[in-house]
Structure formats: C-alpha cells, structure tokens
N, C-alpha and C positions, 0 to 999 in steps of 0.2 A: 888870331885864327885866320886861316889860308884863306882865298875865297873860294876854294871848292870844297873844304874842309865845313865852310859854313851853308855854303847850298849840299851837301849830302844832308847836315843835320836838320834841315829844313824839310827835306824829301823825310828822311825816317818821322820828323813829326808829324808832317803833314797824312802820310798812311794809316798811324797809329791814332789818327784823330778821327780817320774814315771808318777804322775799324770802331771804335767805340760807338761810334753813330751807328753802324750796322749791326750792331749787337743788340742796340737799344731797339734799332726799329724791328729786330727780330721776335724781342720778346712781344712788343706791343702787340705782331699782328702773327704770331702764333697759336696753331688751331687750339681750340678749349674743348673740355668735356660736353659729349654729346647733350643735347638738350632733354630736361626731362620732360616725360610723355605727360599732357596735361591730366589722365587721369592716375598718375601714379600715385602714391603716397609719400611724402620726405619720408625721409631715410630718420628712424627713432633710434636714440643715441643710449646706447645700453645704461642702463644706472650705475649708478658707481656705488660698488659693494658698500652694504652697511651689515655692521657686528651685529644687529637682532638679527639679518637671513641666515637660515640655515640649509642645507642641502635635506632635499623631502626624505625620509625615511622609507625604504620598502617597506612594501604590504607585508605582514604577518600572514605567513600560511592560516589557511582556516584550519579551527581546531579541530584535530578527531572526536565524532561526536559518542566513539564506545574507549576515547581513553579510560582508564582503569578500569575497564571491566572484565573479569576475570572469564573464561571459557564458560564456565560452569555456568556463570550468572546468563551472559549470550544464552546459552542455549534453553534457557529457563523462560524467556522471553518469547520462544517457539513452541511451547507446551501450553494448553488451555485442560484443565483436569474440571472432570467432572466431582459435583457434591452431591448426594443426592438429598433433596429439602427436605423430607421427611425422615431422615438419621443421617445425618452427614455422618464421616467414619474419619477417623485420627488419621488415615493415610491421605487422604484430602487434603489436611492441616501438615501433615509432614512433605508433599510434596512442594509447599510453598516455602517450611522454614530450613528444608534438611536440601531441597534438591532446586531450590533459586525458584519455582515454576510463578510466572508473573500474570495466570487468568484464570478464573474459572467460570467454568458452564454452572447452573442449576438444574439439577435434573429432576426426574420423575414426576410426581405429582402432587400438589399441594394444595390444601383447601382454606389454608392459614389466616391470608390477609396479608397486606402491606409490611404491619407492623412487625408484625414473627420476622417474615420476608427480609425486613429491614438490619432487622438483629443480625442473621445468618450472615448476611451478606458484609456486616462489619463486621465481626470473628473472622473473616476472613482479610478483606481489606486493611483493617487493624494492623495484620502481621507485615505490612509493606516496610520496611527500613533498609539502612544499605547494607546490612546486613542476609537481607532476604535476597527480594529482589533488583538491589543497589536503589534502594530509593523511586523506584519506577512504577505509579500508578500500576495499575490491574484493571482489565478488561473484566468487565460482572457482565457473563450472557447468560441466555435462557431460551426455549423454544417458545414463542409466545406468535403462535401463529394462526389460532382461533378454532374451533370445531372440538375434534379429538386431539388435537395437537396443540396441548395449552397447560404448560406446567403450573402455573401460576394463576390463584381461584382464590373467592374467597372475598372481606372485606376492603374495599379498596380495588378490586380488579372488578371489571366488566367480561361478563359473559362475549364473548368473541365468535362471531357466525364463523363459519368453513370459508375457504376462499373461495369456493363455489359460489357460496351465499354474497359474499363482499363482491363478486364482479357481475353481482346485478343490482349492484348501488351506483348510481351518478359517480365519477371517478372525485371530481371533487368534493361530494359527498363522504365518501371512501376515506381521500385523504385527512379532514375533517376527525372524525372517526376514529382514525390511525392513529392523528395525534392526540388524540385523549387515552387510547391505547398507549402509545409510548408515554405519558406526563406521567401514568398510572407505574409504570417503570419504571424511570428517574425516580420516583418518589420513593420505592425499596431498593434504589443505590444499582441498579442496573444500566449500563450501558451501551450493551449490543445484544440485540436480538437476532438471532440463528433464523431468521425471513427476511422477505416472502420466498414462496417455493416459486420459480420461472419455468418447470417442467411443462413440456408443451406436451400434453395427453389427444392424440387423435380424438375426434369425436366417435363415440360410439364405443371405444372399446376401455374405457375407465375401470369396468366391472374385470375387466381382465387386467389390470395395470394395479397391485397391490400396493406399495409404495406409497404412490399418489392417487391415481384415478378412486379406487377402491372408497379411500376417507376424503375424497370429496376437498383434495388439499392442493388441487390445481383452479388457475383464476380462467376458465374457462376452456375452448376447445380452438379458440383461434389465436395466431400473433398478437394482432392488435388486441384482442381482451387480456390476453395473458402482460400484453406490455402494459397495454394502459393500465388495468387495475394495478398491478403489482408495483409498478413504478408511482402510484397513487398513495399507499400505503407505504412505500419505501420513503416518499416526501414527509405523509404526516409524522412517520418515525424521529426522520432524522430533524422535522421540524421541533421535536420536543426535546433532542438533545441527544436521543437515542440512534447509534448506527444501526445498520441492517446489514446483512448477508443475504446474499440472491444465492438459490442454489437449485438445484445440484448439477454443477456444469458436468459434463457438457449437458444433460438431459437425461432422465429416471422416466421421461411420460409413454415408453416405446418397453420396456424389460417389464418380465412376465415374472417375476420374483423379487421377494424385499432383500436387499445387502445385509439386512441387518441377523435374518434370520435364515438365510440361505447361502449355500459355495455355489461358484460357478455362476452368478448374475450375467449374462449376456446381451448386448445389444447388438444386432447384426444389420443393423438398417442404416441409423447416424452416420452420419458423412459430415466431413471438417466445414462445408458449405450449406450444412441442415440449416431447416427455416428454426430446426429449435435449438438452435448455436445463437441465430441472427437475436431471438428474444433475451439473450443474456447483451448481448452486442449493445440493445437499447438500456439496459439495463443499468451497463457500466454508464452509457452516454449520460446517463440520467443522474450519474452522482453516486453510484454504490462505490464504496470501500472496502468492501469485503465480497468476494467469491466461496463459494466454499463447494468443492470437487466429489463426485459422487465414486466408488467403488465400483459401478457393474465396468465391464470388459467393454468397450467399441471395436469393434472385429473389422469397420472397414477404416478407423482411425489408428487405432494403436492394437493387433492383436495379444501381445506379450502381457500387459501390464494394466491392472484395476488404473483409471482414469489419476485418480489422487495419485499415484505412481508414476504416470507415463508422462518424459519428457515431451513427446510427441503432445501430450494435450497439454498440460500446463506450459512450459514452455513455449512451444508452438505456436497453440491455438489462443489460448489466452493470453499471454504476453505479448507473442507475436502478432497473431493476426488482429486480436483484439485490442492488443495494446493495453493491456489491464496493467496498471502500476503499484495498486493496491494489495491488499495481501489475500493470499492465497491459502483458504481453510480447509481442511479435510471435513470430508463425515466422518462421523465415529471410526476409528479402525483400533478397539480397544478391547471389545466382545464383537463386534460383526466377522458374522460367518465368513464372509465373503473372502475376508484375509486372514484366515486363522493359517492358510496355508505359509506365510512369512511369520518370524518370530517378530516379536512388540517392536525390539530393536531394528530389527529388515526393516518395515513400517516406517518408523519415525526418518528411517538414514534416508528410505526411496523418497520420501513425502519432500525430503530438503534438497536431495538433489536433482530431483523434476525441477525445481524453480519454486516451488509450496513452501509457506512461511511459517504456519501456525498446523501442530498435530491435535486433533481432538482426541480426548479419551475421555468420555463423557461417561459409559456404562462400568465402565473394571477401571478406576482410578489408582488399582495395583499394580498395571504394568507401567507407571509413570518410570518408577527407577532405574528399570533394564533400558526403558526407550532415551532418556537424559545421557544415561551411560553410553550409551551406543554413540548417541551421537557426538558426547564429545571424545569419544575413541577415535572416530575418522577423524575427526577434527583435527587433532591431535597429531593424526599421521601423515592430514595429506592439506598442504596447502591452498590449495586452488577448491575444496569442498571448506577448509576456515572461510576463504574469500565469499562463499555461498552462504555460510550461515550468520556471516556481516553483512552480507545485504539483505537479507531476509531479515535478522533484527532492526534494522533503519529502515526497514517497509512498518514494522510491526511499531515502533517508535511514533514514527511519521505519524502513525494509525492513532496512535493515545493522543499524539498532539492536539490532534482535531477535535477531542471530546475534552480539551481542558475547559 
C-alpha cells in the first residue's frame, strides 16, 4: 500500500469513528417523554381479552303493558256498570261476560248486611277470567257517604252522619271514624267508594243548592272545612284499603237543580281559578286517585259541553292545571236528565275524548252495550282516539295496582 493510499484510509476511519461516537452521544442525551404530572394517574394497561367476556347485551324494550288485549277488552276496562243490591238484573251480569266491562258500582238501597253484601259482590267478581275481562281484577264501588247518601245498611255497616255532621268532628277523629267506615267495606269485597263530596256550598244558600246543600252532603261552608274534613275521611278510607273519589269537579255547591233529575243544569259563576276548583286542588295534593266529573254546564269555563264532556275541563283544568294523573270518573250519564240530550254512545265517545277514563252508568245498566260499541267504533276508525283509550286503560290499570 502507497503511502497516501494508507493515510486516505486512515482519514475514512478515523471520520467513521467520530461518527459512531456522535450517534451514541446522540441517543444518550436526546429529549425524553414529558414528565408526568405528580397528581396523574399511571396509565392502566387494558386486560387482555378472556373467553368468559362477553360484549353487554342491549336493553330489551319494555314490554307493552296491553299486549294481547283485544279493543273490546280495552274498552271494557273504561265502563264501571251499575247493580242494583236489592234485584240486580242479568244485564249487569251480561255486561261483564258478553261486553269485557271490568267494574261495577252497587247501587240503590240496601238494609242486607255485610254477608248478603258480600255474596253479591262475588257473583260478580267470580266472573273475572281472561276471557271476561282478560284476567283483570274489578273495581267493587258504592255510594257510601253517610246521611241520605248510604247504599249500604244493615248488619255489619255503621250508621254514617251527613257530611255536615262529620265536619263537626275533630278531623282526626273523622278520619278514625272513616276508617272503620272503609274496614266495614273491604269486608263485603268493596274497593272504591264514590266520596267524599268536595262541593263547596256558599254559606246560607244550601236550602237552595238540591244536589248537595239540600241533604246536607257538603263538609261545611268554608275551604278549609270542606279540605280538611273531606281529606280526613278520604285518609281513613284509603287507610283501610278502600280508594275514594272526590267529587263533583269542578263544583255542584253553586247550580240550583240536581243533573240527575233535571236538563239544562247551569253554573254561570265557576271560574277555572274558583276557591271551589282550589278545594279539589287539595284534594288531589292529599292522595285521591279518583276525580269524578259533574254534568251541570260552567258557562264562564266551557259554555258548549256538561263538564264530564268538556275537553276544556277535564283536560285543561284537571290534567292541566291541576295535574291530576289519576283517572277521571264521570257521574252517572246513564238516566240523568242532564244528557239525555246525547245518545248513550255520544256519552261514553265525549267522556273518552275530554281526557275522562272511566263511564258511570250506575242507574240504566242497559245502555252499557250501545255505549262499549260506540266506543270501539271510533277506535276502530281513528288512530290518535285508540292512542286515548290506551291511556286511559293504564290510568285505569295503574288504579287496580294500588288496591292489590
């Protein structure tokens, strides 16, 4: 080798040596991942899949709570048919096995006792299967409101003052009272009592006010009596197992004629803001599950339409303003005067589509069939009135749940 041939290869090693050095002292003192923050957390290193995980399954929609129930049955669950205790009548019995209807009222007058009481009331409930009313308990009500307004007498019942008389008892005493009143009910297989009355009667003019003032079936002349008693007796009820119905929204204690026996019932005073709207208001506050809607006219709330009719009241007023979630009973519209001017069928259709759940037909348990038919005719045709009377059965459902 030359001698410049051996100093070039000297020079190429000797570069090739400085570069390795610089490589090395590169990596030594090259920047590092920022420092972690002392309150961080290390970093958790995912598991490593094992054959028992599996990926979560979706939620299952909830189930429909009227799968298989057929129109007919639905709608049978919105009728409550009167019996009357002293001759009940085959059409009573046929409205429950022929036409689904899932409740009945007790009507008229009885001096029987418990035990008779008891009998009636299972002849009826008896007929429950899913073939009747798809297997769906039955609401057993009654008028059991004391005075002249007291179907039920006899062995095993207490004599029951007016509510006159009841709201000059200590409230706690009242409710007391109440609930020996309702134990005496559960015990002939009864579950909801058609009370207390919440009609707020001016002072002084009772004697003019037939309905209520007259029999002495309002709990005094002021809010607070009419709240406190009434909601007094609505505790003992519901303490014995028994619901109540407050009624007759919006107010009966103002109209100069009874619905039951008169056309043309007017109220021209009530206003959606009355102090006798506010005593249902506490009413609801207090626990009632049941409203039940009066027939006269309110001329400065709804002029067109008996109350139990007008979307304006039920819907409005008690859904709306009141926020009532519970179900929504008619009075009688079965023989009262007051609507003979609509056919059974008009009745039943208005009652369901105001936002109202449950039709009474306590007095003529004959027009059950026209009124069943009717309704599931609409049903039947129009959508968005099926949508109405599914909600109104899961009011009415809701309603039995509570008394199981």
């Amino acid at each position: 080798m030359t001698a410049r041939a051996r100093t070039t290869w000297i020079v190429v090693a000797l570069v090739t040596a400085l570069a390795a050095v610089a490589a090395v002292a590169w990596y030594l003192t090259r920047p590092g991942p920022p420092a972690a923050s002392p309150t961080a957390s290390p970093p958790t290193a995912s598991p490593d899949p094992s054959p028992s995980q599996t990926p979560p399954t979706p939620s299952a929609p909830p189930a429909d709570p009227l799968a298989g129930w057929t129109l007919e049955e639905k709608v049978g669950q919105l009728i409550m048919v009167g019996v009357d205790v002293s001759d009940p009548q085959q059409v009573s019995y046929d409205a429950v096995t022929q036409r689904h209807v899932g409740n009945v009222f007790l009507a008229g007058r009885s001096q029987a006792g418990t035990g008779p009481t008891a009998d009636l009331v299972t002849s009826f409930t008896s007929l429950v299967s899913d073939a009747t009313t798809h297997g769906t308990p039955m609401l057993v009500a009654t008028d059991q409101e004391g005075g002249l307004v007291q179907v039920l007498r006899g062995p095993g019942f207490s004599q029951i003052p007016t509510a006159l008389d009841q709201s000059r008892l200590d409230p706690a005493t009242l409710q007391a009272d109440a609930g020996t009143w309702g134990s005496e009910l559960a015990a002939a297989g009864i579950n909801l009592n058609l009370a207390p009355v919440m009609d707020l009667v001016p002072e002084g003019t009772a004697s003019q006010n037939p309905p209520i003032g007259y029999f002495d079936r309002n709990y005094g002349f002021t809010p607070d009596d009419v709240t406190s008693h009434a909601n007094a007796f609505s505790a003992g009820m519901s303490g014995a197992g028994v619901d109540v119905t407050i009624k007759h929204f919006p107010g009966l204690g103002r109209v100069t004629a009874n619905t039951d026996t008169t056309a043309g019932v007017t109220d021209d005073v009530t206003t959606r803001d009355d102090a006798s709207v506010a005593v249902f208001a506490s009413g609801i506050e207090a626990g009632a599950a049941f409203v039940m809607t009066s027939t006269a006219v309110y001329t400065q709330i709804d002029p067109t339409l008996p109350a139990a009719f007008s979307p304006v009241v039920v819907d409005g007023m008690l859904r709306g303003d009141l926020g009532f979630d519970g179900v929504v009973i008619t009075d009688d519209v079965s023989a009262a005067q007051q609507v003979q001017a609509w056919s059974p069928g008009e009745r039943a259709v208005l009652t369901i589509a105001a936002g109202g759940d449950m039709v009474l037909a306590s007095a003529d348990p004959g027009v059950v069939p026209e009124m069943v038919d009717a309704v599931v005719a609409r049903a039947t045709d129009d959508a968005a009135f099926t949508a109405t009377v599914d909600a109104a059965v899961l009011r009415v459902l809701a309603a039995k749940e509570r008394l199981r």
